[in-house]
N, CA, C and O atoms as CSV, one atom per row, in Angstrom:
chain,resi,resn,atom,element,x,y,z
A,1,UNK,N,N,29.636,36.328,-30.727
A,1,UNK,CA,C,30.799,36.568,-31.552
A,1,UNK,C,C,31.751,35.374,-31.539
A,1,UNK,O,O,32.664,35.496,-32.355
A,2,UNK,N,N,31.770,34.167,-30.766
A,2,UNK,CA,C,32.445,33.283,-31.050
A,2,UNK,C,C,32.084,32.421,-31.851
A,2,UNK,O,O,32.450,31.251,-31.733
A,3,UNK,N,N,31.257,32.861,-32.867
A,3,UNK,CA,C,31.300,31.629,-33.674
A,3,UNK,C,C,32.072,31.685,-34.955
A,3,UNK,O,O,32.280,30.718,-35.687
A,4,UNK,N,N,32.495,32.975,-35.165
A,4,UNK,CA,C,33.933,33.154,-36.266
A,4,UNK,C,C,34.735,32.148,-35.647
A,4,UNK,O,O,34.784,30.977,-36.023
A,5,UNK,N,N,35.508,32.752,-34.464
A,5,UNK,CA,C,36.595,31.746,-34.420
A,5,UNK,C,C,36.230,30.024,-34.406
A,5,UNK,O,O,36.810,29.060,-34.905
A,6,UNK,N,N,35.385,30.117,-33.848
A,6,UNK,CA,C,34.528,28.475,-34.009
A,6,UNK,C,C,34.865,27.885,-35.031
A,6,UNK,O,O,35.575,26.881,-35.100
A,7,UNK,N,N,34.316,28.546,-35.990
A,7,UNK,CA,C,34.364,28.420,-37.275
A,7,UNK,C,C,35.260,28.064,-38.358
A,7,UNK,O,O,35.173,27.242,-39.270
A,8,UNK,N,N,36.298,29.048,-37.955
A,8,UNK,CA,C,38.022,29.088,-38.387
A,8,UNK,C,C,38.456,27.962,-37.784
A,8,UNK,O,O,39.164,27.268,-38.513
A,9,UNK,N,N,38.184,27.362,-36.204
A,9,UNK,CA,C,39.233,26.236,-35.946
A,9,UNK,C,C,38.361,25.068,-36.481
A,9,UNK,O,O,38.974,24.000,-36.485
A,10,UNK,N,N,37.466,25.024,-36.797
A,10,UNK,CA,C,36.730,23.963,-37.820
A,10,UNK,C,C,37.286,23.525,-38.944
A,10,UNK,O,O,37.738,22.455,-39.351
A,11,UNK,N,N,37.065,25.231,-39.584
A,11,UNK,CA,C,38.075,25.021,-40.680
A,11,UNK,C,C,39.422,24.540,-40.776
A,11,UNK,O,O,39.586,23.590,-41.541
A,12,UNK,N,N,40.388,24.972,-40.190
A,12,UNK,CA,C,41.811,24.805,-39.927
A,12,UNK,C,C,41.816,23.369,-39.679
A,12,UNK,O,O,42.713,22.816,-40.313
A,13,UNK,N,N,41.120,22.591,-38.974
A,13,UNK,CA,C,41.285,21.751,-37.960
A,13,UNK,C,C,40.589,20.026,-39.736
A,13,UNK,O,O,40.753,18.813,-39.862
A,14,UNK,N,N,40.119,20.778,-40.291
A,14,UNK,CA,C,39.128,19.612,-40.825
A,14,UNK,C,C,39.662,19.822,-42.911
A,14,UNK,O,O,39.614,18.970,-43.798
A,15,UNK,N,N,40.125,21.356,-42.981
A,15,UNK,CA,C,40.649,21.711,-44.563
A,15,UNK,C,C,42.064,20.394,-44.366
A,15,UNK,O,O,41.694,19.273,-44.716
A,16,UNK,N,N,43.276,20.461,-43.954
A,16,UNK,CA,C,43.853,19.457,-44.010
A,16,UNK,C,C,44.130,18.392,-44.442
A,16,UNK,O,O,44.969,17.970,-45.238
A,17,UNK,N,N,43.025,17.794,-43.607
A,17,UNK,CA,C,42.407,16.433,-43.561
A,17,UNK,C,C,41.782,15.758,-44.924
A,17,UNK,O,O,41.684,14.595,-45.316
A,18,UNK,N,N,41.386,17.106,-45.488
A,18,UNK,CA,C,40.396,16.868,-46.649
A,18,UNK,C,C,40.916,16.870,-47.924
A,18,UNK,O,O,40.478,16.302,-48.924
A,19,UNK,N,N,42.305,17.860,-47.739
A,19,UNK,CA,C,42.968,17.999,-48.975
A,19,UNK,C,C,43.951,16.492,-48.695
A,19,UNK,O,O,44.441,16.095,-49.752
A,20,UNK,N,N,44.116,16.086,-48.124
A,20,UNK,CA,C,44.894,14.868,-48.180
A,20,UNK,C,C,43.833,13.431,-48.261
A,20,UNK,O,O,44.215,12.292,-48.530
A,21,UNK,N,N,42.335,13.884,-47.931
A,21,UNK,CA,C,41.579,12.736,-48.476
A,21,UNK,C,C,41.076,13.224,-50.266
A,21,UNK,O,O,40.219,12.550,-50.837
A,22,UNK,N,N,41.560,14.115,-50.783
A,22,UNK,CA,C,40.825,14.434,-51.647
A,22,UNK,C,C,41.450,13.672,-53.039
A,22,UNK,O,O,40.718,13.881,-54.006
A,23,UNK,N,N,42.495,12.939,-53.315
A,23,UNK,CA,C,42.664,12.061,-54.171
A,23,UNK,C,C,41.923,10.756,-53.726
A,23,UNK,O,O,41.692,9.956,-54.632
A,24,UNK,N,N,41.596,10.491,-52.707
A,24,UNK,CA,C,41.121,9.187,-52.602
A,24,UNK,C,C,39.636,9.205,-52.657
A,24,UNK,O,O,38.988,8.165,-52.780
A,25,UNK,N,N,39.043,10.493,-52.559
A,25,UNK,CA,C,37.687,10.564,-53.063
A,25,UNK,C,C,37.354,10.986,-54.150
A,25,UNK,O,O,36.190,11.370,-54.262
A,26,UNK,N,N,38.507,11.078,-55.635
A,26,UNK,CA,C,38.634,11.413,-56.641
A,26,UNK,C,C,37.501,12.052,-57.419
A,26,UNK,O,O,36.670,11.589,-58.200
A,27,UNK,N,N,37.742,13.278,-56.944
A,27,UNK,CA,C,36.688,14.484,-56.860
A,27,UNK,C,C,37.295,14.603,-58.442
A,27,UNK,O,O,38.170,13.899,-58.946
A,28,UNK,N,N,36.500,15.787,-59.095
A,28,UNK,CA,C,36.766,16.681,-60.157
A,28,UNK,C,C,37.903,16.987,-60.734
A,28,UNK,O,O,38.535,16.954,-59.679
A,29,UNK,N,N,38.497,17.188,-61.312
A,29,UNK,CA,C,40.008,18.062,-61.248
A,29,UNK,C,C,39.140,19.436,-61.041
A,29,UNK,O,O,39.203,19.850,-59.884
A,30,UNK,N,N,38.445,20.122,-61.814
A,30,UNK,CA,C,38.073,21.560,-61.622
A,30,UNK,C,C,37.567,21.710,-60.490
A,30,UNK,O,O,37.470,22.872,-60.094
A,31,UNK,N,N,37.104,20.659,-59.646
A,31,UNK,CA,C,36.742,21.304,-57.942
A,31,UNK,C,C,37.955,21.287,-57.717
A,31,UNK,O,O,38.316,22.351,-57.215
A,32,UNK,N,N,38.908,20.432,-57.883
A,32,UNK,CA,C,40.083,20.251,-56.994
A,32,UNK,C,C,40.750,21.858,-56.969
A,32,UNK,O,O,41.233,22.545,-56.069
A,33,UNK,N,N,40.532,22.056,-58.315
A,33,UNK,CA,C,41.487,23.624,-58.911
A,33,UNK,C,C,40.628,24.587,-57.522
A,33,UNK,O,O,41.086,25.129,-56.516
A,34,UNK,N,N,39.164,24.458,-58.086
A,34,UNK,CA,C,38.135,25.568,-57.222
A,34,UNK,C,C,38.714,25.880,-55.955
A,34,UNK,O,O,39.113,26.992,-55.612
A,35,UNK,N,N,38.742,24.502,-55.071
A,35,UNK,CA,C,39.925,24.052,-53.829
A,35,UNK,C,C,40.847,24.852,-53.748
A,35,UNK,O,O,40.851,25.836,-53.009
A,36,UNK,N,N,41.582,24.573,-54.374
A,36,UNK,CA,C,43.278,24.665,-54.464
A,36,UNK,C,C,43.146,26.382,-54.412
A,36,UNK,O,O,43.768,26.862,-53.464
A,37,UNK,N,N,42.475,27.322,-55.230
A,37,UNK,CA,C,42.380,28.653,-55.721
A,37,UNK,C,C,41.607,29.346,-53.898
A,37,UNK,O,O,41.729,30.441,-53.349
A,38,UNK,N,N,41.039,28.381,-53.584
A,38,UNK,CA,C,39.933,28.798,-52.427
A,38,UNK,C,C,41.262,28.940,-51.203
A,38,UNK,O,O,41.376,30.022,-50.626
A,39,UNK,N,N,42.238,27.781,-50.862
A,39,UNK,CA,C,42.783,27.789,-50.064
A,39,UNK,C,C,44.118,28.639,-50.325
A,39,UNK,O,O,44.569,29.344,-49.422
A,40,UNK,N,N,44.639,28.570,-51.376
A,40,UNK,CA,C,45.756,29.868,-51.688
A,40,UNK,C,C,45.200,30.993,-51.529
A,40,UNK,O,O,45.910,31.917,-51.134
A,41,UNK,N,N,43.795,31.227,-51.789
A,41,UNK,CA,C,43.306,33.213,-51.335
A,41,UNK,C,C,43.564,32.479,-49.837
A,41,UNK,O,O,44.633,32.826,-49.334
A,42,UNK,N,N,43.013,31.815,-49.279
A,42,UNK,CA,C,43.141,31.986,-47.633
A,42,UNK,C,C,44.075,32.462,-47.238
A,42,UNK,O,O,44.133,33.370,-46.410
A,43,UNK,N,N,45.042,31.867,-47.825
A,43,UNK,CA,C,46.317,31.636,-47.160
A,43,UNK,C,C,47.164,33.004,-47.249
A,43,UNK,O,O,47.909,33.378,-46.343
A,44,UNK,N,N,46.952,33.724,-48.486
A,44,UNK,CA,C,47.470,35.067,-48.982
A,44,UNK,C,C,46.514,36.068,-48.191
A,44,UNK,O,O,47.021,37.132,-47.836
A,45,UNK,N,N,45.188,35.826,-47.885
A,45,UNK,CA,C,44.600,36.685,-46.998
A,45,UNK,C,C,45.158,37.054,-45.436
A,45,UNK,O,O,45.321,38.147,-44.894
A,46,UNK,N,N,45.407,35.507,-44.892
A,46,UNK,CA,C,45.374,35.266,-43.251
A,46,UNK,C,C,46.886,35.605,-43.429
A,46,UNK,O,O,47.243,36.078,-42.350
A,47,UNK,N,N,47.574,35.588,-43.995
A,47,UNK,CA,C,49.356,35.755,-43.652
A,47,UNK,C,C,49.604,37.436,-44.546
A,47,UNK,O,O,50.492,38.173,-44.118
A,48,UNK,N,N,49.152,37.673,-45.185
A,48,UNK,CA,C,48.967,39.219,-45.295
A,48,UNK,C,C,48.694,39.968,-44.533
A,48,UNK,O,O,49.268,41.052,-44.425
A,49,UNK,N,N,47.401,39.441,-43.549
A,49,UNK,CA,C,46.836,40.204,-42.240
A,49,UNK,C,C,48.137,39.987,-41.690
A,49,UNK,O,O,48.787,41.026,-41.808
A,50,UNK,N,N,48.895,38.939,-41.054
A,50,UNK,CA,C,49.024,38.551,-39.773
A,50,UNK,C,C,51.017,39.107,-40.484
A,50,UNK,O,O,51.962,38.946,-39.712
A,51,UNK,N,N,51.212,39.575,-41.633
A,51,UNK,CA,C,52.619,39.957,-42.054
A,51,UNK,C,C,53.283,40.711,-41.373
A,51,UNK,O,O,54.424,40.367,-41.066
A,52,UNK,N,N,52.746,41.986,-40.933
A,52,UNK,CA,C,52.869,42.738,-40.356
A,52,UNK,C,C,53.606,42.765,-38.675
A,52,UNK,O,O,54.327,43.600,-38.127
A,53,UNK,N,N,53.141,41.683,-38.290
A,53,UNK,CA,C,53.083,41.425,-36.643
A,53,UNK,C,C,54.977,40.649,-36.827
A,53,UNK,O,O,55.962,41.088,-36.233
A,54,UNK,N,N,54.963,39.396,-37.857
A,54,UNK,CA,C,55.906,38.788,-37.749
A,54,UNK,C,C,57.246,38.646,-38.737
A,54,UNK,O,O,58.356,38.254,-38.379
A,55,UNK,N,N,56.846,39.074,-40.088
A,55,UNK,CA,C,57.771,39.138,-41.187
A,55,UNK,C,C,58.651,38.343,-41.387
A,55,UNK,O,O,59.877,38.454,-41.400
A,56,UNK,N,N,57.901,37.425,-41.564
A,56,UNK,CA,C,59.138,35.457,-41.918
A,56,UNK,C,C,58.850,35.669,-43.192
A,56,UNK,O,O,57.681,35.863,-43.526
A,57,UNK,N,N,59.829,35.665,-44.062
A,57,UNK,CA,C,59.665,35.712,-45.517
A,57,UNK,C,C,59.417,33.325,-45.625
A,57,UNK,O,O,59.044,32.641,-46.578
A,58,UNK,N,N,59.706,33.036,-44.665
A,58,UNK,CA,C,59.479,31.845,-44.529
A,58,UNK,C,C,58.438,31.170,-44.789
A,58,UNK,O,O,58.319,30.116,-45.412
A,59,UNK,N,N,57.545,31.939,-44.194
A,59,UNK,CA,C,55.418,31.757,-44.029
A,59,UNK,C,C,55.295,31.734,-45.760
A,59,UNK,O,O,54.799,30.724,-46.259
A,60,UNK,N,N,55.722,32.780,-46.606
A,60,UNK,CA,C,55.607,32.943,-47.420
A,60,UNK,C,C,55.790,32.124,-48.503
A,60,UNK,O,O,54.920,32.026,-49.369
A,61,UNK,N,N,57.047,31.396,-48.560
A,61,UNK,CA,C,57.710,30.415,-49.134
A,61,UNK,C,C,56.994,29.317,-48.730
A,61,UNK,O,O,56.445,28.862,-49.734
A,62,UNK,N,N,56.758,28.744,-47.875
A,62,UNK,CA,C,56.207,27.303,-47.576
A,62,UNK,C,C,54.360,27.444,-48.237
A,62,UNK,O,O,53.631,26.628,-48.801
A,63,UNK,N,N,54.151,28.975,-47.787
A,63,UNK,CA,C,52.311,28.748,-48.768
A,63,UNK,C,C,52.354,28.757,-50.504
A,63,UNK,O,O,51.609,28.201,-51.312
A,64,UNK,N,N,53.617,29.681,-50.714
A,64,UNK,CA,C,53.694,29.716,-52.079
A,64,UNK,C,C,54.232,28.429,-52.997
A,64,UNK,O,O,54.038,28.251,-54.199
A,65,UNK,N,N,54.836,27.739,-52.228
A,65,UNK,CA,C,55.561,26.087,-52.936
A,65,UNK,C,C,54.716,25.023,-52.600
A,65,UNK,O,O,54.834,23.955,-53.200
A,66,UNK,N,N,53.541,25.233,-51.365
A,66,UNK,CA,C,52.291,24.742,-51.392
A,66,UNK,C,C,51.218,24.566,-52.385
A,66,UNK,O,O,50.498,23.601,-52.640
A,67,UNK,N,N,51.307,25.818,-52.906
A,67,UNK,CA,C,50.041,26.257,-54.125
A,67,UNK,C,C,50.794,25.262,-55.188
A,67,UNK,O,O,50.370,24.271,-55.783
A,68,UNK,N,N,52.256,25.999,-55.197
A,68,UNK,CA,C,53.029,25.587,-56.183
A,68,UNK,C,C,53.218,23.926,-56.560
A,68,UNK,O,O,53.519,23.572,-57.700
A,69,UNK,N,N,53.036,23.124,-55.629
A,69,UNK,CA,C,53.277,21.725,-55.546
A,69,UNK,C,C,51.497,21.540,-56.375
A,69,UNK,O,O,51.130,21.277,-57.520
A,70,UNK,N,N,51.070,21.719,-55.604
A,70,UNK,CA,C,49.724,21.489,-55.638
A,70,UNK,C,C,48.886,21.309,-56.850
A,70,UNK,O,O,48.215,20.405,-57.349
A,71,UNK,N,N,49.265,22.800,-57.176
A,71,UNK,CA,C,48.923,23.283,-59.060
A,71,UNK,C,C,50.167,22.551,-60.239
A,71,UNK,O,O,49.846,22.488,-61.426
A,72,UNK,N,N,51.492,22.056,-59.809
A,72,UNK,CA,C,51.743,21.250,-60.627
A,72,UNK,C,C,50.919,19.799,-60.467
A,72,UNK,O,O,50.400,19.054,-61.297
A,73,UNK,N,N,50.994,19.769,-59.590
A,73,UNK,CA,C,50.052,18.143,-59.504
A,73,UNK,C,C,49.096,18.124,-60.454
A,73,UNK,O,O,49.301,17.538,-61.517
A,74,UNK,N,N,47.784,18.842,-60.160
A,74,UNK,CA,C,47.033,19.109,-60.814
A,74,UNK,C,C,47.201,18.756,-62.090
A,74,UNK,O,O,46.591,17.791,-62.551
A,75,UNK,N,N,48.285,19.698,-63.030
A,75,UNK,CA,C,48.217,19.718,-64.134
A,75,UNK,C,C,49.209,18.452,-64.919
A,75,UNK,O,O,49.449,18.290,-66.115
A,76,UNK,N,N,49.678,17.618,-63.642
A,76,UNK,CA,C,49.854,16.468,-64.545
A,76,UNK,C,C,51.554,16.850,-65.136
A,76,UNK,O,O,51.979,16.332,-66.169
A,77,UNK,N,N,52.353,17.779,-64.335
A,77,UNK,CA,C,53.670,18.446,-64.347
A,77,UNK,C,C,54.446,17.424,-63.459
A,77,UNK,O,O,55.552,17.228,-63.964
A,78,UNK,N,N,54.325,16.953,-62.713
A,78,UNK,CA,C,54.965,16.131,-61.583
A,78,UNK,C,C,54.578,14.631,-62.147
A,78,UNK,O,O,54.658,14.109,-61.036
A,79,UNK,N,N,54.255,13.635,-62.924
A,79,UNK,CA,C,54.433,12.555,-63.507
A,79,UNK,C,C,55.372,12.427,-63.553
A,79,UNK,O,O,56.095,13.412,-63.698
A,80,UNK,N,N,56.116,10.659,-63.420
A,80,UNK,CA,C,55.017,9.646,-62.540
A,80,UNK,C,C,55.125,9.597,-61.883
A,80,UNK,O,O,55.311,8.405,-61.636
A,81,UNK,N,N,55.232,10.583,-60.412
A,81,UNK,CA,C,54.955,10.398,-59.294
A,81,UNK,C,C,53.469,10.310,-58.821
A,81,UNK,O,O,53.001,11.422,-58.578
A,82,UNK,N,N,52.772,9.464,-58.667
A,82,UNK,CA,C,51.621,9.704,-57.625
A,82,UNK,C,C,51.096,10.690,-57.913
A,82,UNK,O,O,52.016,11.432,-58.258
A,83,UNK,N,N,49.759,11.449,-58.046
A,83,UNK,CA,C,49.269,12.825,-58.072
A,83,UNK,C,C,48.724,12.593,-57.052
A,83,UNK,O,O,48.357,13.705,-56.673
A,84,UNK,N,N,48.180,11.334,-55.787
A,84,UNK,CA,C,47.976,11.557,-54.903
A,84,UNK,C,C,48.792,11.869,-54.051
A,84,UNK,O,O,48.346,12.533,-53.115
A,85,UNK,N,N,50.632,11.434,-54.040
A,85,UNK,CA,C,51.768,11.442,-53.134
A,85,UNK,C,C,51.503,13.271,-53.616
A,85,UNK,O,O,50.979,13.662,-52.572
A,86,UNK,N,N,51.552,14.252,-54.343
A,86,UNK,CA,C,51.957,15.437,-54.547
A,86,UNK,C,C,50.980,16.669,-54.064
A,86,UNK,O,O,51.270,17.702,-53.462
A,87,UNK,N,N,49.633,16.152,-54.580
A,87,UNK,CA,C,48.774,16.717,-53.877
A,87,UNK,C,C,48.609,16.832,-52.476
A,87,UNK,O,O,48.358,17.947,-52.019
A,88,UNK,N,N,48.704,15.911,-51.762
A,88,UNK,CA,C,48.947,15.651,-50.357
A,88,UNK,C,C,50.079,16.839,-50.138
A,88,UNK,O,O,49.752,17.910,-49.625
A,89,UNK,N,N,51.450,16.568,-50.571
A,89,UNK,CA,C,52.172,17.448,-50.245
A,89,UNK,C,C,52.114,19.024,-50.399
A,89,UNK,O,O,52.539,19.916,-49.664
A,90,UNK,N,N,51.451,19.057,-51.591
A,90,UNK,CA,C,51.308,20.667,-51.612
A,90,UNK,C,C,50.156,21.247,-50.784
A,90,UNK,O,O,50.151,22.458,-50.564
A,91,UNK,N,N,49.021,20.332,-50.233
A,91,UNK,CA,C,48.128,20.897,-49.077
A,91,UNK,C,C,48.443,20.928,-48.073
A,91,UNK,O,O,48.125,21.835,-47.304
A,92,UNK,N,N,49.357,19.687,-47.686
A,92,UNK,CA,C,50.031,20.176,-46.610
A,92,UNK,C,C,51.048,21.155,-46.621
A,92,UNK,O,O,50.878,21.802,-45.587
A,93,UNK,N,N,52.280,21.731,-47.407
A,93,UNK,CA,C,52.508,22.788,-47.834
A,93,UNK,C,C,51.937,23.679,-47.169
A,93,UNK,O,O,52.191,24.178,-46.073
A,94,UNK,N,N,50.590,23.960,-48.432
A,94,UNK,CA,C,49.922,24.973,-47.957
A,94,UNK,C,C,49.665,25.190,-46.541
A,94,UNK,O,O,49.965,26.202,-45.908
A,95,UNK,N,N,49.070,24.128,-46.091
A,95,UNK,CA,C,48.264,24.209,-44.699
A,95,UNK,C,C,49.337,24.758,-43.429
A,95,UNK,O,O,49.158,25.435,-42.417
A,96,UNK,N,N,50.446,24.140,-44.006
A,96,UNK,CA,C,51.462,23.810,-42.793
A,96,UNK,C,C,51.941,25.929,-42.648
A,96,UNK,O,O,52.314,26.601,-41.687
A,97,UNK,N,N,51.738,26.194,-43.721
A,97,UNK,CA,C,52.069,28.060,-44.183
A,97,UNK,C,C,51.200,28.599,-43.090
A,97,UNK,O,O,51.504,29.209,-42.065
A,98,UNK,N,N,50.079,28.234,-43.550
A,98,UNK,CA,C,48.445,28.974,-42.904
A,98,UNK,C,C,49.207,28.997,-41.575
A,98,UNK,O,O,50.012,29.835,-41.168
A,99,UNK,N,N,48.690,27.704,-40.907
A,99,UNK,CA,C,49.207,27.531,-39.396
A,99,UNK,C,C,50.891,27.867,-38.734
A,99,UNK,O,O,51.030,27.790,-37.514
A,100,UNK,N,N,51.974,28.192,-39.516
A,100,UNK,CA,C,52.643,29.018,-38.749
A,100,UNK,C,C,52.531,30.263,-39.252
A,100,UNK,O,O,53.433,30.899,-38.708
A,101,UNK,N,N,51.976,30.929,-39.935
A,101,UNK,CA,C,51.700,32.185,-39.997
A,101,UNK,C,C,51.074,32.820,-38.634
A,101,UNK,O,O,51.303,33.775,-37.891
A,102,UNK,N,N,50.079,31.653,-38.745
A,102,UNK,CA,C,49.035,32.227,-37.798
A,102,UNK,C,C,49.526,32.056,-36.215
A,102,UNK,O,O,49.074,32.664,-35.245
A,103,UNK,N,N,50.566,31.067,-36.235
A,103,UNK,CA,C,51.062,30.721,-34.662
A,103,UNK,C,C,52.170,31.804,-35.153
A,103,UNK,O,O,51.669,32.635,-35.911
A,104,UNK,N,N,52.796,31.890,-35.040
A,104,UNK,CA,C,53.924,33.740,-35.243
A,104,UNK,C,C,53.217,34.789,-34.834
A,104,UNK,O,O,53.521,35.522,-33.893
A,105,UNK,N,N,52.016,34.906,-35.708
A,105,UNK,CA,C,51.109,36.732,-35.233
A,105,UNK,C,C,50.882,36.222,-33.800
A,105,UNK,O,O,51.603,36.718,-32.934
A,106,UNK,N,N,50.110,35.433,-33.487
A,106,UNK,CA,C,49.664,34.890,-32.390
A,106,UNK,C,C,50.862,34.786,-30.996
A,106,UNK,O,O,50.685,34.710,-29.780
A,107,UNK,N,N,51.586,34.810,-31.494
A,107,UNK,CA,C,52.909,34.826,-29.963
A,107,UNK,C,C,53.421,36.423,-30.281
A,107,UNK,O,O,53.907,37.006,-29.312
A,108,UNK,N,N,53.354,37.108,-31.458
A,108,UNK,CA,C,53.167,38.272,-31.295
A,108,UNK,C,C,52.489,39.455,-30.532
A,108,UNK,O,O,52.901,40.574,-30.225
A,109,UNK,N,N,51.115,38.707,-30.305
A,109,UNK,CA,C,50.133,39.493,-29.827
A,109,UNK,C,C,49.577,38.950,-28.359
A,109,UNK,O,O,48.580,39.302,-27.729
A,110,UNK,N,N,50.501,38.051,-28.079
A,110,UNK,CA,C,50.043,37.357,-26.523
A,110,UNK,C,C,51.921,37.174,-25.854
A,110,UNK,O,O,52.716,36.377,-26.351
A,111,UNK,N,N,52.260,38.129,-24.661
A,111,UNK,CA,C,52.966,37.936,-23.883
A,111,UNK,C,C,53.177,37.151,-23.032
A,111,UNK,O,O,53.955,37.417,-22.116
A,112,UNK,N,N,52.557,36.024,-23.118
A,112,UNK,CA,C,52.360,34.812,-22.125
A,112,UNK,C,C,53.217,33.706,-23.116
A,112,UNK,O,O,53.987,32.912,-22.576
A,113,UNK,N,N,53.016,33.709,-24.713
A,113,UNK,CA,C,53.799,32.822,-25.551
A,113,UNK,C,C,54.919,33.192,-26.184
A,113,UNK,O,O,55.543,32.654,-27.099
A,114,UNK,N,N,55.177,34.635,-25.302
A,114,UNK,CA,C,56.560,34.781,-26.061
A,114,UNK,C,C,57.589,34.277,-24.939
A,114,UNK,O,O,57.603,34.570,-23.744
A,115,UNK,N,N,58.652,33.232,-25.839
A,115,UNK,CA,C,59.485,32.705,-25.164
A,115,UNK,C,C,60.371,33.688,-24.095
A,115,UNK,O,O,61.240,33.192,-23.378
């Protein structure tokens, strides 16, 4: 059974990385979208689960202005700035949502990290 979580810190640890190399490997726009659509369900999945435990309307705001940065980039709404400077920002956005969502439930559910 550890290879879910395996798996997840793979993911977590390497999605990042990728959305901020992904203008410089000037992929698709429609993968980029595929992307972009793949990591906003994540993100609305894993902080939906984990809502409950912590209720930061915060988590919420930083994944949703993530997507939001992201999908203007995309569409060429944020000119002339860089669509690589914006994209970057809205994955990290996003990403930066995922991971305190998930560190909140997580000091929720372990008495050793609550301050």
């Amino acid at each position: 059974m550890a290879v879910l979580p395996f798996a997840c810190a793979v993911h977590c640890a390497a999605a990042p990385l990728l959305v901020l190399a992904l203008p410089a490997l000037a992929i698709d726009p429609a993968a980029e979208a595929v992307l972009l659509g793949l990591s906003a369900t994540a993100g609305a999945v894993s902080t939906g689960a984990s809502w409950r435990l912590h209720r930061k309307a915060g988590v919420w705001v930083a994944i949703l202005l993530g997507a939001g940065v992201w999908g203007a980039s995309l569409s060429g709404w944020l000119q002339p700035v860089p669509e690589a400077a914006t994209d970057a920002l809205g994955g990290a956005l996003l990403a930066a949502g995922i991971f305190w969502s998930t560190r909140l439930a997580h000091t929720q559910r372990c008495e050793r990290c609550t301050p």
